[in-house]
C-alpha positions as CSV (number, residue, x, y, z in Angstrom):
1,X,-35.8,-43.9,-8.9
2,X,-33.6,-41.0,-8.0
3,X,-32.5,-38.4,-10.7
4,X,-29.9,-39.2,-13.1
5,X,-29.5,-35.6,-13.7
6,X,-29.8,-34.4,-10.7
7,X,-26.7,-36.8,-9.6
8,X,-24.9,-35.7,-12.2
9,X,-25.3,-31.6,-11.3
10,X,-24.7,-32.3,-7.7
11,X,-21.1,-34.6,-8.6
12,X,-17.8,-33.0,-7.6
13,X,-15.6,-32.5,-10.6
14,X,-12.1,-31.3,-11.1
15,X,-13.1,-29.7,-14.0
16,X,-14.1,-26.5,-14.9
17,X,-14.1,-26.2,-18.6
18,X,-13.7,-29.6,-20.7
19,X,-13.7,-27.6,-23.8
20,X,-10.3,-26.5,-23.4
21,X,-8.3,-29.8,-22.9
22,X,-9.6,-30.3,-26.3
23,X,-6.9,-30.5,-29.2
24,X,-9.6,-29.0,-31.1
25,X,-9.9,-26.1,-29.0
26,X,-7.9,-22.6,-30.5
27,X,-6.6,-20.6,-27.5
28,X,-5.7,-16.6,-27.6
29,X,-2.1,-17.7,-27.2
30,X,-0.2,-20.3,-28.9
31,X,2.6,-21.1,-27.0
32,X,6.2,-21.8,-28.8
33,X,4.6,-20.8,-32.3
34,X,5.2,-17.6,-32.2
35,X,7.5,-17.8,-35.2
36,X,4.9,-19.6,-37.5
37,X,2.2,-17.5,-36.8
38,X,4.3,-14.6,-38.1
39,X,5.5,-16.6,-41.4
40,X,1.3,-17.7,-42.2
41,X,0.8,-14.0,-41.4
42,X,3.3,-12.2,-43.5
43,X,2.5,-15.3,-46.6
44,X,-1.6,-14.3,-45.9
45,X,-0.9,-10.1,-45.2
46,X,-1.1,-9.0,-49.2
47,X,-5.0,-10.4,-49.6
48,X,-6.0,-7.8,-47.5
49,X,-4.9,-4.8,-49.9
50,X,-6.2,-6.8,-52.8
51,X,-2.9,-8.1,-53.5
52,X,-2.1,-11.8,-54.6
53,X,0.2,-14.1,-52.3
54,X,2.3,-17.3,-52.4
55,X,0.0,-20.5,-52.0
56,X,1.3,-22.5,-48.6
57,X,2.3,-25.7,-48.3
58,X,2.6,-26.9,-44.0
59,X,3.7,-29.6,-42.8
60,X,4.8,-31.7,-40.1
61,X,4.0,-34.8,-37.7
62,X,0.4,-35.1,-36.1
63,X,0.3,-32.8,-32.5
64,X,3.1,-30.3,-34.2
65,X,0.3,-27.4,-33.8
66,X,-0.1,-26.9,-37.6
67,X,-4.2,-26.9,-37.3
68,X,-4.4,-24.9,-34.6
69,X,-1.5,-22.3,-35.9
70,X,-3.6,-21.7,-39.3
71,X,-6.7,-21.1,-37.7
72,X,-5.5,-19.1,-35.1
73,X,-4.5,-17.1,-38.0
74,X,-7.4,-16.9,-40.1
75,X,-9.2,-16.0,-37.1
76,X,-7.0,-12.8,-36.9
77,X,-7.8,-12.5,-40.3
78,X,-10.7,-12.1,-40.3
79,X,-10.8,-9.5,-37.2
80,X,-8.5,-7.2,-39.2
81,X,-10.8,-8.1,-42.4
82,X,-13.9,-6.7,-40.2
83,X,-12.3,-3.7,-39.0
84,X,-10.9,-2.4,-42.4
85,X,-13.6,-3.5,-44.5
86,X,-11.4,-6.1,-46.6
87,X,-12.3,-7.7,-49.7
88,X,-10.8,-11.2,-47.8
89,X,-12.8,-14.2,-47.4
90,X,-11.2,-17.8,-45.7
91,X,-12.8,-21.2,-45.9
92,X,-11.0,-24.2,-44.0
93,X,-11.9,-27.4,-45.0
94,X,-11.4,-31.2,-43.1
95,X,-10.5,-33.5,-46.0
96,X,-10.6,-36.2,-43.6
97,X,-14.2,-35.3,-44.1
98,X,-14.3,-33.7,-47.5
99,X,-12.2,-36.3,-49.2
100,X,-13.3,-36.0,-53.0
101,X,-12.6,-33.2,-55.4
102,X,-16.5,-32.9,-55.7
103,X,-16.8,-32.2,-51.7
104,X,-13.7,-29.9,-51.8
105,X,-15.6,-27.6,-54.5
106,X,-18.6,-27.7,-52.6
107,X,-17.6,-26.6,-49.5
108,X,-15.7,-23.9,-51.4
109,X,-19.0,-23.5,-53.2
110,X,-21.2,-23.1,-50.4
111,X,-19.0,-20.7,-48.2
112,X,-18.4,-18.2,-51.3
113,X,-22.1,-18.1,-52.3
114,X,-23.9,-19.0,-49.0
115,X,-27.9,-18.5,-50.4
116,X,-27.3,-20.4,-53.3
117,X,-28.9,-24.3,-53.6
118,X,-26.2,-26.7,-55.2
119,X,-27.5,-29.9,-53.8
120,X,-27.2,-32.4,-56.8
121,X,-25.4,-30.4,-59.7
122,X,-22.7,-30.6,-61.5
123,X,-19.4,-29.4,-60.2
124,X,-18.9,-27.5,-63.3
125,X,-21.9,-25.5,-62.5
126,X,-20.4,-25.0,-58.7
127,X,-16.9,-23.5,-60.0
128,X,-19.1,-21.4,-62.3
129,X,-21.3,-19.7,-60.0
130,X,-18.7,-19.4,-57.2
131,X,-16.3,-18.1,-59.6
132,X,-18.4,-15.3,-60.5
133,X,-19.2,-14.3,-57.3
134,X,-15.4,-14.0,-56.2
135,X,-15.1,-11.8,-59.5
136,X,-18.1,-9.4,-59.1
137,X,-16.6,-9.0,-55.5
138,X,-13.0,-9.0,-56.4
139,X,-12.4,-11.2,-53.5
140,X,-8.9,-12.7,-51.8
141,X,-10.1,-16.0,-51.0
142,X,-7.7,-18.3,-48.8
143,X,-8.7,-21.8,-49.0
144,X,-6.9,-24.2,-46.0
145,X,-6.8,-28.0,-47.2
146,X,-6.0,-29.9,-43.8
147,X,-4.9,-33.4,-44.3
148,X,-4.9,-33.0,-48.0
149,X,-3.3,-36.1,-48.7
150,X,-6.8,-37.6,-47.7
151,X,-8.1,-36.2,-51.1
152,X,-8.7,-38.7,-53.7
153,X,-7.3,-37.3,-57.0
154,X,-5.5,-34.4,-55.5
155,X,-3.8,-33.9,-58.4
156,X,-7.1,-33.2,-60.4
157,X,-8.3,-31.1,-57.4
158,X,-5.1,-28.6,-58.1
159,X,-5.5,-28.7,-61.7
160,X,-9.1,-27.6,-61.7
161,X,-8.5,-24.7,-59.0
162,X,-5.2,-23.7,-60.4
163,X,-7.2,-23.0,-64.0
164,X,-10.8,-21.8,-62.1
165,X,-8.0,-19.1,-60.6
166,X,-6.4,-18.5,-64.2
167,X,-9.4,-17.6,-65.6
168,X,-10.9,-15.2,-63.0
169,X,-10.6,-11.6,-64.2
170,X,-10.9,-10.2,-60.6
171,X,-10.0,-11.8,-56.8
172,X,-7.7,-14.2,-56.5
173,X,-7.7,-17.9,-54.6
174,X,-4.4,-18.8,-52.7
175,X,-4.1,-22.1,-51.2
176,X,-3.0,-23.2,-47.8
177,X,-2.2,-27.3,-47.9
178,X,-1.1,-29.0,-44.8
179,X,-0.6,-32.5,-43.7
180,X,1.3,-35.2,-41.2
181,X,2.8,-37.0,-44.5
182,X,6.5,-35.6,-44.1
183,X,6.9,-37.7,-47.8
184,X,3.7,-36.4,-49.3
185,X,5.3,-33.8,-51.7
186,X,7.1,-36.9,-53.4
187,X,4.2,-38.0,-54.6
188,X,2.4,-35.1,-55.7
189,X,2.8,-34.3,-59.4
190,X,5.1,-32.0,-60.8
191,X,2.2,-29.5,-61.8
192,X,0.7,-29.8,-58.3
193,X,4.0,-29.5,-56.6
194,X,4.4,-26.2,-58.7
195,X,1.1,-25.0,-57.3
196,X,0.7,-26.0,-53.7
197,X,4.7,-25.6,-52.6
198,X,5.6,-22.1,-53.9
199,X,6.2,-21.4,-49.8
200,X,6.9,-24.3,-47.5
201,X,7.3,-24.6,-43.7
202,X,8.0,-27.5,-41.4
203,X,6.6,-27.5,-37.8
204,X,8.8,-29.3,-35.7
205,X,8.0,-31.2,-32.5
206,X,7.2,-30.1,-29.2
207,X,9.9,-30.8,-26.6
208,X,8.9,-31.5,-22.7
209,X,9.3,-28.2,-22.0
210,X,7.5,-26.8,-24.5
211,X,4.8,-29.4,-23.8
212,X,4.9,-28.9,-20.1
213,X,4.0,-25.0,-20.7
214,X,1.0,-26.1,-23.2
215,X,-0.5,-28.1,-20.4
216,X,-0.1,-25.9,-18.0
217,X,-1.5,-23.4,-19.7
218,X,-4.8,-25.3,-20.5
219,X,-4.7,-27.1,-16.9
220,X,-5.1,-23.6,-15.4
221,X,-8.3,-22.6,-18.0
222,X,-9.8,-26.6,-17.9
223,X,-9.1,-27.5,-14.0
224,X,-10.6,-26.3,-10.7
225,X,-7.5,-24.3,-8.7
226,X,-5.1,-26.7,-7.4
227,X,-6.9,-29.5,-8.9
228,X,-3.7,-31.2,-10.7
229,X,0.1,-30.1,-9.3
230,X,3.1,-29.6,-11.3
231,X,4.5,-33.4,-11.0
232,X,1.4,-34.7,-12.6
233,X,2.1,-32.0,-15.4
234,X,5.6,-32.5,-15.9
235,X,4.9,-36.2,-15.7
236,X,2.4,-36.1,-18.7
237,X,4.7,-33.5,-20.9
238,X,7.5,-36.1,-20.5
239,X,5.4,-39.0,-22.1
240,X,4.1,-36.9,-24.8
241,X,7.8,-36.1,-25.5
242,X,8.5,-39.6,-25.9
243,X,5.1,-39.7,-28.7
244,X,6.9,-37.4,-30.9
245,X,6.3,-34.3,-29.5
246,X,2.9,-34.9,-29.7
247,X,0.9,-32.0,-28.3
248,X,-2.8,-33.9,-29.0
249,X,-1.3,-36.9,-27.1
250,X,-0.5,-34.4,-24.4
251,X,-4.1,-33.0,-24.2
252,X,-5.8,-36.3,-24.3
253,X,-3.5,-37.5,-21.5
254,X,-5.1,-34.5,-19.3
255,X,-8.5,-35.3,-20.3
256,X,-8.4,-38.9,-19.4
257,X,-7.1,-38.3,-16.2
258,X,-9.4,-36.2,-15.6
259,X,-12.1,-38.1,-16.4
260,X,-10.3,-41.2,-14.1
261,X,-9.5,-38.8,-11.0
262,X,-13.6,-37.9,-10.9
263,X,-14.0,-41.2,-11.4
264,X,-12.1,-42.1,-8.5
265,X,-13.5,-39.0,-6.4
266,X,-10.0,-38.3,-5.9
267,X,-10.1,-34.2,-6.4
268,X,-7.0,-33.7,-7.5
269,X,-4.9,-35.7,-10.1
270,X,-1.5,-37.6,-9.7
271,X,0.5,-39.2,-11.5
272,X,-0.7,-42.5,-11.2
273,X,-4.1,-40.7,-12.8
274,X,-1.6,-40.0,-15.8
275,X,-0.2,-43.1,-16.1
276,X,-3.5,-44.9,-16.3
277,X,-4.8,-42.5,-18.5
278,X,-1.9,-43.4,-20.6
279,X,-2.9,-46.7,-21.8
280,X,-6.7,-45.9,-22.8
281,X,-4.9,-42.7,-24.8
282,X,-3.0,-44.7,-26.9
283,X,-5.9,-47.3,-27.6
284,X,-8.2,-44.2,-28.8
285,X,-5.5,-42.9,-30.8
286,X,-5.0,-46.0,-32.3
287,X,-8.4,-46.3,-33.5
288,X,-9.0,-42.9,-34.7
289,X,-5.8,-43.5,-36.8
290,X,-7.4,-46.8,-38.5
291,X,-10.5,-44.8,-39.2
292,X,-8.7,-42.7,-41.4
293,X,-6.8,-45.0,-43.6
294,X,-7.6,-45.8,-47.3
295,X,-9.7,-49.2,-47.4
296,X,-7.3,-51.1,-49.1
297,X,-4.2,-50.2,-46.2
298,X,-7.3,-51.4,-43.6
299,X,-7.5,-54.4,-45.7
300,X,-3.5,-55.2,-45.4
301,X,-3.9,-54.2,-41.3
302,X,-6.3,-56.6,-41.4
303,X,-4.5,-58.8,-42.6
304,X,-1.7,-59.1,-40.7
305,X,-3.7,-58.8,-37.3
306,X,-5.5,-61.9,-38.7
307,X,-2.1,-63.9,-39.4
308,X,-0.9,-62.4,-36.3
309,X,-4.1,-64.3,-34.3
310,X,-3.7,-67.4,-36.3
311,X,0.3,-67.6,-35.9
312,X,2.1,-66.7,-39.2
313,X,4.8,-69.2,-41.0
314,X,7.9,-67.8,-39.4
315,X,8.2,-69.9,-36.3
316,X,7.5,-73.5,-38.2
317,X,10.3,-72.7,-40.2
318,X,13.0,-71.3,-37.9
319,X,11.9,-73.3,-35.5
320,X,11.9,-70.3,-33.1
321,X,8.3,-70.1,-32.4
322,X,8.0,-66.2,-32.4
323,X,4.0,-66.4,-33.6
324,X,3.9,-63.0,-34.1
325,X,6.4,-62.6,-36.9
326,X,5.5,-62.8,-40.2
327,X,6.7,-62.8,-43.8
328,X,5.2,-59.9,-46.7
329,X,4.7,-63.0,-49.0
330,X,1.7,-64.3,-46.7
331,X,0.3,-60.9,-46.0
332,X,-0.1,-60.6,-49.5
333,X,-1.9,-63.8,-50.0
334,X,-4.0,-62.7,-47.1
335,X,-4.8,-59.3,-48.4
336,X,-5.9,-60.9,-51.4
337,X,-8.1,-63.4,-49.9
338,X,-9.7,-60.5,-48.2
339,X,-10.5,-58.0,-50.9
340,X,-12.3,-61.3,-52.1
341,X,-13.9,-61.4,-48.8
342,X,-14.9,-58.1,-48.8
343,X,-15.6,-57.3,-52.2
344,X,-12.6,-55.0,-53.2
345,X,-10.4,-55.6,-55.7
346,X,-6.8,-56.6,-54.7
347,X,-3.8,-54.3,-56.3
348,X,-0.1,-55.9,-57.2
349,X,1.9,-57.2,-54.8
350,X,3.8,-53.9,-55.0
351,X,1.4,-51.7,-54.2
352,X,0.8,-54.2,-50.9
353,X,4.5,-53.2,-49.8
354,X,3.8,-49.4,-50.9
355,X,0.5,-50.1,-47.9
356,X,3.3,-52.0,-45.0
357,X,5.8,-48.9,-45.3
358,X,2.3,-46.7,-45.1
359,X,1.2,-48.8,-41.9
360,X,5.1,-49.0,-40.8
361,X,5.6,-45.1,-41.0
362,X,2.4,-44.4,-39.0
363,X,3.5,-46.4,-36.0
364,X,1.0,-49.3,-36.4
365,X,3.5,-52.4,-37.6
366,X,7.3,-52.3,-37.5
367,X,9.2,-54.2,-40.1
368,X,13.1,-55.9,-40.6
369,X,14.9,-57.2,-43.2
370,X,15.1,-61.4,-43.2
371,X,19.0,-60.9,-44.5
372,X,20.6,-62.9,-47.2
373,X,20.0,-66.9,-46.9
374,X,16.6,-67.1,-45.0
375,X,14.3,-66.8,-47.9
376,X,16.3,-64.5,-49.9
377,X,16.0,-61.3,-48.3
378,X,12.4,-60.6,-47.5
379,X,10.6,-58.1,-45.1
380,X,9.6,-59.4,-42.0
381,X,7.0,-58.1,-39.9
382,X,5.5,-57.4,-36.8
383,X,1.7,-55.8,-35.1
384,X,2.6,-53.1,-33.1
385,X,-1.1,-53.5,-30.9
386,X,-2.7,-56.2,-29.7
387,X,-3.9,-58.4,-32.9
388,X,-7.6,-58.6,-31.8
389,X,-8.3,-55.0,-30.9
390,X,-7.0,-54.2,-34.7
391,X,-9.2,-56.5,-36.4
392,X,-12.5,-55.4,-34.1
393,X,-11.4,-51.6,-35.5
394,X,-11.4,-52.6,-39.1
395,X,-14.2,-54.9,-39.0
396,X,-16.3,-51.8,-37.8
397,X,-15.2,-49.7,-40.9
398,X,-15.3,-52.1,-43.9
399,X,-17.5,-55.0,-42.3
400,X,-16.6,-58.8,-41.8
């Protein structure tokens, strides 16, 4: 049998450095963000003289740069924090990962008093003991909550810090929240709004141009010389301007056609390498975004994917056969059926339209109003992505 790995050494590649196409990946210079590096920097600048600072609240639709901003920041932070001997500390936590208030602490725990055990106690004895040793140091402590609307009782999470902080008699812990939810402030509650949004700052979308210079500039780090032209390039920042501005979309576009130009041992990527990549981009992106919903929004997706595959009650009533219509009144029997199914229990039939302008606003179902004398005026709506993709996404998460 001749080597696997041997092949795969000897394959010609148009890559150089994967790494970099990655949205995860923090380059040295952040194009077109010059501005909002400044504003983090001049919020974050009095912790390292000791000083307290304004707690942060970013945000701004997914691919804006906000991740990569703030760490590029606290990065430099910690440079400067190293050279001048600051009493500064950062900690960033995922709460796409750490999505309790218990995890939250504990990640905070853990970074502030690295030796200690806290595997299985109370959180109670986590603040205590991490509190302490922020006092005995009299250390600034920036904590970064990205996608803190993941956080299950977010309002108890900013209670308990906000009083951990009261009660410290030296150091200080300022907050950093940021999330894609442009609406998520409205639901906050007033004392959390108090605490998390003393500063605020929007990061607006990408345009091509802007995009066009982000790939570029990772192109010429990720790609062999001359391995992609400027047509492929310009072609790619133009369809991630059409995605919002989306600089991830942008990145992912590279990667995949990438990975399809070696796969076609072509050695240099085109266009058409972009526009195929285009289609397996969205599908990931898709997915990811399911895997990071709250179980009972996957339950309504569900749902209507379901109804979509079985052909809803719209077209036996019109008579115009559209099977992929569908009224809210049957995804809510369906979503209740389901939480049955799955062993969840079902909300009211208002929080189920609270979940369809949740799915709506993230680009997965788009809804219309039936008008006045069809119905009465009831929402009408429609799967964005093909039905059974949807429900093979879901299934995987909460099990069918």
């Amino acid at each position: 049998m001749d080597d696997i790995f041997e092949k795969e050494m000897q394959k010609s590649t148009v890559f150089t450095d994967r790494n970099v196409l990655s949205a995860h990946y923090v380059p040295d210079v952040l194009p077109h963000r010059e501005k909002e590096i400044e504003k983090i920097m001049k919020t974050l600048a009095p912790a390292l003289k000791g000083t307290n600072y304004s707690n942060l609240f970013i945000y701004g639709k997914t691919g804006t740069g906000k991740t990569a901003t703030t760490r590029h920041v606290l990065d430099r932070l910690m440079q400067v924090k190293e050279k001048y001997n600051a009493n500064v500390d950062a900690i960033y936590v995922n709460c796409r990962i750490s999505n309790t208030k218990y995890q939250v602490v504990l990640k905070f725990a853990e970074h502030c008093v690295p030796n200690e055990n806290f595997l299985g106690y109370p959180l109670q004895h986590l603040l205590d003991k991490t509190m302490k040793t922020i006092s005995e140091n009299n250390t600034n402590v920036v904590i970064v909550l990205d996608e803190l609307d993941k956080v299950k009782s977010l309002d108890d999470l900013m209670y308990t810090l906000t009083r951990a902080n009261d009660e410290l008699k030296k150091g200080h812990i300022g907050l950093i929240g940021i999330t894609n939810n442009v609406l998520f402030k409205k639901e906050l509650d007033p004392r959390s709004k108090s605490t998390l949004c003393e500063d605020e700052m929007v990061f607006a979308p990408y345009n091509a141009e802007q995009l066009r210079e982000i790939l570029k500039q990772r192109a010429d780090m990720g790609y062999r010389k001359n391995a992609i032209g400027d047509a492929a390039i310009d072609y790619a920042a133009a369809l991630s301007a059409q995605e919002s501005g989306d600089a991830r979309y942008a990145l992912k576009l590279l990667l995949k056609a990438g990975e399809i130009a070696d796969g076609d041992k072509a050695g240099k990527i085109t266009e058409d390498h972009i526009k195929r990549a285009r289609k397996g981009v969205e599908e990931e992106i898709v997915l990811d975004l399911i895997n990071t919903l709250p179980k009972q929004q996957q339950i309504v997706l569900y749902a209507i994917a379901a109804l979509t595959s079985e052909a809803g009650k719209y077209q036996r009533l019109d008579g115009s056969h559209d099977e992929k219509i569908l009224f809210s009144g049957e995804v809510f029997e369906k979503y209740e059926r389901l939480c049955h199914t799955f062993g969840q229990e079902s909300r009211s039939a208002r929080w189920c339209r609270e979940y369809i302008n949740d799915l709506e606003m993230l680009g997965l179902i788009t809804t219309t109003q039936s008008g006045k004398g069809y119905r009465g005026n009831t929402t009408l709506i429609r799967l964005a992505f093909a039905a059974d993709k949807i429900k093979k996404a879901v299934e995987s998460k909460i099990g069918a």
